[in-house]
N, C-alpha and C positions, 0 to 999 in steps of 0.2 A: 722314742717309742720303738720299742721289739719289735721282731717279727710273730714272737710268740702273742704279742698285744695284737697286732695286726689280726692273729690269726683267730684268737679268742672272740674279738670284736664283729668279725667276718660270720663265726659259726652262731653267734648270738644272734646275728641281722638274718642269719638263711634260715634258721631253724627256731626262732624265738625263745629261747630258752638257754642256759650256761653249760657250759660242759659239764657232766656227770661221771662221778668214778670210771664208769665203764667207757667212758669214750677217751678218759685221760690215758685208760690205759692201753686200749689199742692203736692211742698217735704215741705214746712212749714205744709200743714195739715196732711201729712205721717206725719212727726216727734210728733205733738202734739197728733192725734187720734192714733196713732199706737206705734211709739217706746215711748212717754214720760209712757202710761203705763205698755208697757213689761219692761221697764229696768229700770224705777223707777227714773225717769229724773228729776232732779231739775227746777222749773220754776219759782224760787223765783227772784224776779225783783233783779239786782245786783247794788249793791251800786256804786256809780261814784263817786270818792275820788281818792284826788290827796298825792304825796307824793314831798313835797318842800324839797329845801337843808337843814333845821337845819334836817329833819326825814333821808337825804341822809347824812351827816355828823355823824349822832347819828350810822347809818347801816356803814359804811367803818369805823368806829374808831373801833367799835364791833367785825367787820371782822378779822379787822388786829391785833387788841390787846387783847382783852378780848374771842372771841370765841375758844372755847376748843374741839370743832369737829374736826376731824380728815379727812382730805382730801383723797383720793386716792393715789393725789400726789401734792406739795404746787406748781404746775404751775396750778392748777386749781384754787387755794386762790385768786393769781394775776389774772387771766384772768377774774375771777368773779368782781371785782374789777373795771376793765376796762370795761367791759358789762354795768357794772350799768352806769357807768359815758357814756357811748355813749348811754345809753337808756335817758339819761337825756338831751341830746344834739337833736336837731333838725332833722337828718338824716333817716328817718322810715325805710331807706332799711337796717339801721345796728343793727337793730333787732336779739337778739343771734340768733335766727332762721338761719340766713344767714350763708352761710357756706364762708364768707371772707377770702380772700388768701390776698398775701400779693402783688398781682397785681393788684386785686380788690376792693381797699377800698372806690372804688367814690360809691355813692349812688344812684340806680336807681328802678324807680319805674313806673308802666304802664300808659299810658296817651290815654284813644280810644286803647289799644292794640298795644302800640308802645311804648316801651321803653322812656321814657324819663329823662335825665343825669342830674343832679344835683351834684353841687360842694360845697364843705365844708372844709373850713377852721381850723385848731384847732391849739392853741398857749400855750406854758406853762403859767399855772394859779400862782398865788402867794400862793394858799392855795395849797399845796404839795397833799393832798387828793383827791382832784378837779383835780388834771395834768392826762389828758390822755396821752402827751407824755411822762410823766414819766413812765406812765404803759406800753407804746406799746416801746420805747426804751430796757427796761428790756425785755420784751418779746421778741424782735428780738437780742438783745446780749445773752442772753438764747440761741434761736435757732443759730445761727452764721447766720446770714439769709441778713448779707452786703454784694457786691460785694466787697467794699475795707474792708481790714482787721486793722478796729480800736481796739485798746487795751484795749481802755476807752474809757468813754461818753466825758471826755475833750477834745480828738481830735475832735468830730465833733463840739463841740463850740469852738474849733480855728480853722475853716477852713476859708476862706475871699472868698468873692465873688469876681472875676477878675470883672474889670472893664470893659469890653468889654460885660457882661451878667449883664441881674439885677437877678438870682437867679444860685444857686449852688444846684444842684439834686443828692439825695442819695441812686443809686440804689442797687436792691437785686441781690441776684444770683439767675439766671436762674432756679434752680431747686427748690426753693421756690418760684417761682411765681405761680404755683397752688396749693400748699398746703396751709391749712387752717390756719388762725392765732390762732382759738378757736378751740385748740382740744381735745379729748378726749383721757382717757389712754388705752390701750390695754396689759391685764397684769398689770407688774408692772411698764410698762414705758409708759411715752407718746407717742403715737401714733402720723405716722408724717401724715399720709394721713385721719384717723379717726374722722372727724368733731365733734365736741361738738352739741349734741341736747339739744334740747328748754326744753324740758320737764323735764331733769337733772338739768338745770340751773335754773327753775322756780323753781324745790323742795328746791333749797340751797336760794332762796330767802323768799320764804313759812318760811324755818327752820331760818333763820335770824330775819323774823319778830316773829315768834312765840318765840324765845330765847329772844327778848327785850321788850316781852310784848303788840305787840298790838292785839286790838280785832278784827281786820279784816286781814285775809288773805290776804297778799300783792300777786299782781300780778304786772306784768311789766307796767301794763297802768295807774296803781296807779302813778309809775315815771314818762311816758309818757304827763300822765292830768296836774302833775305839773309844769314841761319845759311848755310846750302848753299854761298854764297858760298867764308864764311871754313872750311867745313870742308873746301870742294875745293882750296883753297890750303897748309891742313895736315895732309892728310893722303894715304894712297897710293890710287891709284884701287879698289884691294880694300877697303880700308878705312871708304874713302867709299859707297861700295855696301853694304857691311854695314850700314854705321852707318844710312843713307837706306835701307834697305831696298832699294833696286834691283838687279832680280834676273837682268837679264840678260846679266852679268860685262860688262859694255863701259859707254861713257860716254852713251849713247843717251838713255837716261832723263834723264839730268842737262841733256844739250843740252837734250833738246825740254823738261824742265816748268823746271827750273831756272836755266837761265843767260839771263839778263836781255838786253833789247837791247841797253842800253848796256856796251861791252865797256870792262871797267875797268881797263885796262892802259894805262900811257903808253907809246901807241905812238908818239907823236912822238918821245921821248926815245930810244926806242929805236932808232929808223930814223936819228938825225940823230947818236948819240951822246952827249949830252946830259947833264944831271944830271935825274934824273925828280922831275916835281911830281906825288907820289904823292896828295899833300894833298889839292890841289886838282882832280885830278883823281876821284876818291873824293868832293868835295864839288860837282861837275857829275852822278856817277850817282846822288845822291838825287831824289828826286821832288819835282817842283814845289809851293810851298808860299806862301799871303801870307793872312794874317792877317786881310783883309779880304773875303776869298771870302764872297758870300752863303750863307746857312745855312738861308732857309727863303724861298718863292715872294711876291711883292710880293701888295698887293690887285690891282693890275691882272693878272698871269700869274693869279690864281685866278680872274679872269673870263671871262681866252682858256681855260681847264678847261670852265668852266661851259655855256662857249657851243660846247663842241665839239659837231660834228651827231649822233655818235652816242651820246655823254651822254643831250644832250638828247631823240634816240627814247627812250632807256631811265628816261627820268625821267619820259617819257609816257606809255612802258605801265607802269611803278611805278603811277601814279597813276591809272590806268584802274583795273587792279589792284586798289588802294583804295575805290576806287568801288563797284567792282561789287558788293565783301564786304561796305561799308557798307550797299549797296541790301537786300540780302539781310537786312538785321537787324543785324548785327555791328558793336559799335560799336569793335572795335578787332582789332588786327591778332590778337591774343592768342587773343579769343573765337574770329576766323574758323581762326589755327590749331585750338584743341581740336574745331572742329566739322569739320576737315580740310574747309576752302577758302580757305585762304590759300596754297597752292602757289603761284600765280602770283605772287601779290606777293612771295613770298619767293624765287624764281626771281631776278626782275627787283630786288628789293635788291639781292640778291650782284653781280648782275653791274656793278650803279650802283658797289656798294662797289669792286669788283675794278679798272674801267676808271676810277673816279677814281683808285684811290693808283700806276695806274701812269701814266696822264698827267701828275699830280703828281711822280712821280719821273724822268719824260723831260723835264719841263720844266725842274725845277732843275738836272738834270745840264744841258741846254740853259744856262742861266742861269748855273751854272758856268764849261763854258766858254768863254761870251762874256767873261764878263770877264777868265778869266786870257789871251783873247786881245789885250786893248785895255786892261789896267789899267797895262802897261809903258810903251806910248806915252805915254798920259796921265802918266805919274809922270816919263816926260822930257821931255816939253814944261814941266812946271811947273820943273822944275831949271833949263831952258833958260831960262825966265824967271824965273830968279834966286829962287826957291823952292826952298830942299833944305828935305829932307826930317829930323823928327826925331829925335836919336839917342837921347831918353830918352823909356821909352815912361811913360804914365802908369800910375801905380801903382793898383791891381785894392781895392779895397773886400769882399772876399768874404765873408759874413755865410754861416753854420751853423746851422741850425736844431738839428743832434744835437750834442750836447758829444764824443762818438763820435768823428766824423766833425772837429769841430773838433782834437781830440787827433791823430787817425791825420795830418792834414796837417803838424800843426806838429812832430809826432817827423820827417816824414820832409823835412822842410825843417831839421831842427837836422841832419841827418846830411852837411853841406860843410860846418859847423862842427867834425867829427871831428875831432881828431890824433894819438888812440891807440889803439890793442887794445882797451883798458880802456875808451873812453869809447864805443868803438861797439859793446861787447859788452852795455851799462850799456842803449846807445841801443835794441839788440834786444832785450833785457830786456824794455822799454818798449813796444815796437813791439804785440810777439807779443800781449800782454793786450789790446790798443788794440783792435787789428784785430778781436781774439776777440769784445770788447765791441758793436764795427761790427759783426760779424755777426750780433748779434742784436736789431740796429734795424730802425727803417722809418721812414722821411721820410714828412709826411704828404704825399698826391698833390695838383701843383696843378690848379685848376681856373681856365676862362676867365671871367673878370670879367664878371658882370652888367652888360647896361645901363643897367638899374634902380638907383635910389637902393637898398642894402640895408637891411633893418629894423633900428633898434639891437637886441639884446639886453639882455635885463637883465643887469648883470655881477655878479650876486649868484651869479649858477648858476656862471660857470667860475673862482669864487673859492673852493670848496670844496674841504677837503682829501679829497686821494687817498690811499685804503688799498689797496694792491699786493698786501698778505701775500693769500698762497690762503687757504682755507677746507676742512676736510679735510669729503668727503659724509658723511664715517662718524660724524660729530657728532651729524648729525641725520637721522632716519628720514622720508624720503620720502614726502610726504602729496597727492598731484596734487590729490585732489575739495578740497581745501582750501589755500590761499597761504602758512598761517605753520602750519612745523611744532610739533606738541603740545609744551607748554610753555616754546615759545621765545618771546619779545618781539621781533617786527619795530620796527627804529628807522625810527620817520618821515625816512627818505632825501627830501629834498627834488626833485621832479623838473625838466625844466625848464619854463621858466615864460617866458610870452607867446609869437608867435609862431614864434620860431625854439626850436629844440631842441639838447642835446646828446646825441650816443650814448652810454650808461651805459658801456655794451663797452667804446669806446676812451677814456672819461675816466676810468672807473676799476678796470679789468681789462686793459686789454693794455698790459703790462709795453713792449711792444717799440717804440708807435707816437710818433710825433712828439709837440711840445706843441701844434704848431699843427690838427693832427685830433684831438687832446684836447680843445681848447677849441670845436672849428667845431660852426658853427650850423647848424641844417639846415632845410628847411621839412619839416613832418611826414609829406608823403608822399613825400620823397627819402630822410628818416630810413627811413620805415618797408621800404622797399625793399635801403635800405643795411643793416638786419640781420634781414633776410629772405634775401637771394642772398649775403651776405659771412659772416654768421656763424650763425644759427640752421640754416641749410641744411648747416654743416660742423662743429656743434659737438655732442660727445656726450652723450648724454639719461645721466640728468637732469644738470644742472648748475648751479651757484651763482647766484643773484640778481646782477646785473652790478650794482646799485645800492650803491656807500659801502658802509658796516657791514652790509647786510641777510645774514640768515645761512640766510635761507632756501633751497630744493632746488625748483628747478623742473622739472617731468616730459616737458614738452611745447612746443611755442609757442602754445599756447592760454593753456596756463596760465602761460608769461611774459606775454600781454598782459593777462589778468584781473588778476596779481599787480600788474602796471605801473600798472594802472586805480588799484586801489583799493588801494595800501599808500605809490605813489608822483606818484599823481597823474597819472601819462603817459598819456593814453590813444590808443593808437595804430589806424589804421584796419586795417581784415578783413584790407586786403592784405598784414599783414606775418604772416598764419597759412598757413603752405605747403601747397603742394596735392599 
């Protein structure tokens, strides 16, 4: 949601009525005479460019095989996936914006202030990449989100429609018909109630086009203008209007949001008689693209940031700031919030934060396009000097940390191997569980390299075997004033040992996360924080000892750290007992 929705919505509730010509156009001269220069507003005309399938084939192969970013959690990888491909598809209400349940998927959009319903069809594509029911399947065997309990995606392709009905309907369960099908993670898992915002999913489309090189920042209506494209070519302009939601029977809407600057018609052909090069014309209104486009600010561009004048005021009174709460007693930002005198430092953070990340993103855009203005000359002058360029690129090394995520690449790299019905029906077979399985990972997060020499660990500790199986509470009766419940034997679980630590949580209770935050070392007071704010803070009382076989019931984080102390040897500091 806008702020312009925000703001629409707001003027609706105070004054019960829509905005009206005249009022649109006195917040048009507020915005230009008033805020375009307090806040330093961009009024650069914005380019109107579309993104056709070879640019959306070139984005979903990248996603799924070659992108080396690190998700949250890989049911965002798939859901991203599925966004793009419904943003290419006809429907305007299934815009990520929408917070779609899984009893909501029809499209509706305002018509005069009255809802009006629109229906849409979607059928598996033969290009595997293309199938939104391959993606929205995975996503609902993921969540378990059928009334009937299928095992596999081959029972619902043998199911037979009784002859008495011309369709067989496949309903959900009741308690996912208002939950969102695009969610967001909370912690370390996904959230079942948490909608996915627009704003998160535009950044991972931003970082997709900026990782494959083009020179313009992709937004979603880049996809949009190119579907809109091929629908205004086949179909009638009534048709086009229903289908796009455009509601004021002429072609108005389509001009101004839809139709691209570059007009994709050979008109030379046409004017001179010609045989038209549909081709190649078609392959002039893609968008600029080279493989070699920088992807993140040099050390030196992070120093023209640093040294900007107004940074630098705001890093002065940060630090005054600091001072002053230190002077007071407080030895840390923490203590001067609960004693409420840290406002001002925390003032003067956000705005450090806010005016670095967009200096930082005016510069690469900056950095961007200087080079795709001067990397052409240079690539012909090397030619000219008898330097071409080479036709085989080197082949990509890509290493997987999830077996998941290894699988989901290589089914959909074996699908231009295809050549039957049979073998790409065998291929989705495959796909659907893959992805299912994807969606219930997590890559562990990287983190930037110490300068520091790192301490070895002992590697006795990340060579113990993991027991996965749950543990039901109702085994054992819940004893807090005490660590091991009546007549149970706690097994000496080994904890870790010398400097660096492992988290019990993620080496041997979360099912979902990487091996490589399975195994990481921590120093104790990064441990003790990372299961403080990620899981004791989200996890429901009481619950199982995270340690190996220990079958004990903890009540509290008190009593997991007493329990840690003296059954497993961990002893972790005050600060992982929440306040």
């Amino acid at each position: 949601m806008t702020y312009w929705n925000v703001l629409s919505m707001v003027y609706a509730v105070k004054t019960a009525r829509w905005m009206d010509g005249g009022v649109l156009y006195d917040i048009g001269n507020w915005i230009h005479a008033t805020l375009t220069p307090q806040f330093d507003l961009d009024t650069s005309k914005k380019e109107k460019s579309g993104l056709f399938v070879e640019d959306l084939d070139l984005i979903l192969h990248y996603h799924y095989v070659r992108d080396d970013h690190v998700y949250a959690h890989e049911r965002l990888r798939v859901q991203l996936a599925l966004i793009l491909l419904l943003l290419a598809l006809p429907p305007p209400g299934l815009m990520p914006s929408s917070e779609k349940s899984y009893m909501r998927i029809s499209s509706f959009s305002k018509s005069a202030g009255v809802s009006e319903k629109k229906v849409f069809g979607f059928h598996e594509e033969d290009t595997l990449l293309h199938d939104p029911i391959l993606h929205m399947l995975s996503l609902a065997f993921a969540d378990g989100a059928f009334l009937n309990e299928f095992s596999s995606p081959e029972q619902i392709y043998e199911m037979v429609v009784p002859a008495h009905t011309d369709r067989l309907k496949i309903p959900w369960k009741e308690e996912w018909g208002g939950r969102p099908i695009f969610r967001d993670v909370d912690g370390l898992k996904v959230s079942l109630e948490k909608a996915l915002k627009y704003c998160k999913t535009r950044g991972d489309l931003i970082r997709l086009g900026r990782a494959l090189g083009y020179a313009k920042r992709l937004e979603f209506y880049d996809i949009r203008r190119g579907s809109g494209k091929k629908l205004n070519e086949a179909l009638t302009p009534e048709e086009r209007n229903k289908a796009m939601g455009h509601r004021l029977g002429d072609s108005s809407t389509y001009v101004r949001y839809y139709m691209t600057d570059f007009i994709g018609a050979d008109t030379q052909a046409i004017a001179f008689r010609s045989d038209p090069q549909t081709d190649f014309v078609n392959l002039m209104s893609r968008l600029v693209r080279h493989g070699n486009a920088p992807t993140k600010l040099t050390e030196q561009q992070k120093d023209e940031i640093s040294n900007d004048p107004k940074l630098v005021k705001y890093l002065r009174k940060r630090s005054q700031a600091m001072a002053r709460f230190k002077k007071q007693g407080y030895p840390s930002y923490t203590a001067a919030k609960k004693a409420g005198v840290g406002k001002r430092y925390e003032k003067y953070r956000k705005r450090v934060e806010s005016l670095r990340r967009t200096l930082s993103a005016k510069r690469l855009e900056r950095a961007i396009s200087e080079f795709h203005e001067t990397i052409y000359a240079k690539e012909i002058d090397q030619q000219l000097l008898g330097i071409k360029p080479s036709e085989l690129l080197a082949p990509l090394t890509i290493q997987y940390e999830l077996e998941e995520r290894a699988e989901v690449a290589r089914l959909f790299s074996q699908a231009a191997e295809v050549s039957s019905r049979d073998e790409l029906f065998k291929l989705r077979m495959k796909l659907i569980p893959a992805l299912t399985r994807l969606c219930k990972r997590r890559e562990s997060p990287r983190r930037p390299q110490a300068a520091r020499k790192s301490v070895k660990a002992d590697s006795q500790a990340s060579t113990q075997p993991i027991n996965d199986q749950p543990h039901s509470s109702s085994q054992l009766e819940l004893e807090v004033k005490h660590d091991t419940p009546t007549g149970v034997t706690v097994p000496k679980t080994p904890g870790s040992q010398g400097a660096l630590r492992t988290c019990p949580f993620c080496r041997w209770r979360d099912l979902e996360v990487g091996e490589e935050q399975r195994q990481r070392k921590w120093r104790v007071d990064g441990l003790a924080r990372h299961i403080r704010s990620q899981l004791l803070r989200r996890i429901e009382m009481p619950f199982n000892c995270p340690y190996g076989d220990c079958r004990a019931i903890l009540g509290t984080d008190q009593h997991f750290a007493n329990h840690a102390a003296r059954e497993h040897g961990d002893h972790y500091p005050a600060s992982i007992i929440l306040m």
